[in-house]
C-alpha positions in Angstrom: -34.6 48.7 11.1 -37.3 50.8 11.4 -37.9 51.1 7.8 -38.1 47.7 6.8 -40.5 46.8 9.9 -44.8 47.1 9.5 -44.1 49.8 11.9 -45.5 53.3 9.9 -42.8 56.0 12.1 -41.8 59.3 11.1 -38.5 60.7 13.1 -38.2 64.7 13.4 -36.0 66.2 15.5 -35.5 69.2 17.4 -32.1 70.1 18.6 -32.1 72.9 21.4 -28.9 74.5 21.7 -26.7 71.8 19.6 -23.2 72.1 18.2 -22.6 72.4 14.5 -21.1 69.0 14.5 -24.4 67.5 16.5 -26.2 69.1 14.1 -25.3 67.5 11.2 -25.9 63.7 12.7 -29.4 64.8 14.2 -30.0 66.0 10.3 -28.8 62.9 9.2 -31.2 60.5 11.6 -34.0 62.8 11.1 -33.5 62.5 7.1 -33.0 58.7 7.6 -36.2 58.6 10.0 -38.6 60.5 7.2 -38.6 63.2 9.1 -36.6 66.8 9.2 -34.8 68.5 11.7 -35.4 72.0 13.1 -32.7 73.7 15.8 -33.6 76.2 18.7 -31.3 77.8 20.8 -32.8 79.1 23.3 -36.6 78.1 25.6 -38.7 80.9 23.2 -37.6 79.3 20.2 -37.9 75.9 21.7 -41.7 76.5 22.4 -42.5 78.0 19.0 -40.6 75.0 16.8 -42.6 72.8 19.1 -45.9 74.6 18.7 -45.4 74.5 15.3 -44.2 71.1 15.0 -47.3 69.8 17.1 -50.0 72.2 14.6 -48.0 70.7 11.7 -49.3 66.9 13.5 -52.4 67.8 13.9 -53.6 69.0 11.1 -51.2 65.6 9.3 -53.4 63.6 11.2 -56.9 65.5 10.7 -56.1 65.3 7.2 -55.4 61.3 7.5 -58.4 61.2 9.2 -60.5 62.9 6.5 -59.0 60.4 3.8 -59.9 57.5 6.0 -63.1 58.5 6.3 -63.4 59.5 2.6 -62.1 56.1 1.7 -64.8 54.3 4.0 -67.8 56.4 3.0 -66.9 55.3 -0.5 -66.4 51.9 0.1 -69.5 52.0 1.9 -71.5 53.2 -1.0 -69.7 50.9 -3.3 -71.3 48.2 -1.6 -74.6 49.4 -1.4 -74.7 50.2 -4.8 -73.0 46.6 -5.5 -75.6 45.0 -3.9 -78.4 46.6 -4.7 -77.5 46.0 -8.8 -77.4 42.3 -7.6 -80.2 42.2 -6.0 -81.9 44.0 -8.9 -80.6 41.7 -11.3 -81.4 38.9 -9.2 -85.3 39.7 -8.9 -85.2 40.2 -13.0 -84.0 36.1 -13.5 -86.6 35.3 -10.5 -89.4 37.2 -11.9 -88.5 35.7 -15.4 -88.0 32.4 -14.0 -92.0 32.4 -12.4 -93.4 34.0 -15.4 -91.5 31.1 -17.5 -92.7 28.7 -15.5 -96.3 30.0 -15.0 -96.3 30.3 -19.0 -95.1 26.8 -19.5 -97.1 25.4 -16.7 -100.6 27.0 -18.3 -99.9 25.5 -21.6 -99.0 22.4 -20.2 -102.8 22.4 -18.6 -104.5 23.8 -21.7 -102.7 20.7 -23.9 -101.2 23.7 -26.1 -97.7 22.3 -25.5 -96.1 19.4 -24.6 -93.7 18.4 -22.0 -90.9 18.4 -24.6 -91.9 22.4 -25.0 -91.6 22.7 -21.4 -88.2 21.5 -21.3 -87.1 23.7 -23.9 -88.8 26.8 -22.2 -86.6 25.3 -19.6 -83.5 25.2 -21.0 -83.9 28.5 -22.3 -84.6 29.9 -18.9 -81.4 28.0 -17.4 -79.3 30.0 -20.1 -80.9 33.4 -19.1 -80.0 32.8 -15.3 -76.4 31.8 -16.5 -76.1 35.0 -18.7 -77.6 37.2 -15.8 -75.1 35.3 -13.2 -72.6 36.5 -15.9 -73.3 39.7 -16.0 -74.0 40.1 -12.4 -69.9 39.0 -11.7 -69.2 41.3 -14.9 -70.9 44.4 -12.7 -69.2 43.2 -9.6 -66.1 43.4 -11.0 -66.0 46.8 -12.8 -67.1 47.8 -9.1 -64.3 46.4 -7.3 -62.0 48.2 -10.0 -63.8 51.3 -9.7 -63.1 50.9 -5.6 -59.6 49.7 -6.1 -59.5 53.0 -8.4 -60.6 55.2 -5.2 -58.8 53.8 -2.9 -55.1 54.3 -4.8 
């Protein structure tokens, strides 16, 4: 039941002074638990298998710990870098977007151009933002696949 729960448990076992026959079944729930078995028969061996069995833990768990932290620090970074692309390509449509407009807008004044021209200039800058939106979700997702990639 254990298994099948959300519950993440590993079962090891250490039999102190067990029959052969108890043996066997504490093998067999530490095997079905994920875990292993290890027998002591008398209180030295007991505090060696369990000295080993806790450094075995620890250094399980500072190891988990590393890889969470790995894990976070590169997700971290994926994001900055993420947003700071966006950003970039954000100020490139804006920047283009005010020069367009300050081009069109000086013509406009000048009688160079018409307001026809202007709506062109227009259109064309609408279809730059939409190919820099496109490219922006393009870049977002090759990151998350890159951070999907990491975290696996």
């Amino acid at each position: 039941m254990l298994r099948g729960s959300d519950i993440n448990a590993v079962v090891n076992i250490i039999g102190f002074d067990v029959s052969e026959r108890d043996r066997r079944a504490l093998e067999d729930v530490a095997s079905a638990g994920g875990g292993m078995f290890a027998a002591a028969s008398n209180a030295a061996q007991l505090r060696e298998r369990l000295r080993i069995e806790l450094g075995n833990q620890l250094r399980q768990t500072q190891f988990e710990l590393g890889t969470m932290t790995v894990r976070n620090m590169n997700r971290i970074q994926s994001d900055t870098a993420k947003n700071q692309a966006s950003a970039c390509v954000r100020r490139a449509g804006s920047n283009e977007n005010i020069n367009f407009t300050t081009i069109s807008n000086s013509l406009l004044r000048r009688g160079l151009t018409d307001n026809e021209a202007v709506a062109f200039v227009r259109e064309r800058l609408v279809e730059r933002q939409t190919e820099l939106d496109a490219f922006i979700a393009t870049v977002d997702a090759d990151l998350e696949g890159a951070e999907d990639t990491m975290n696996d």
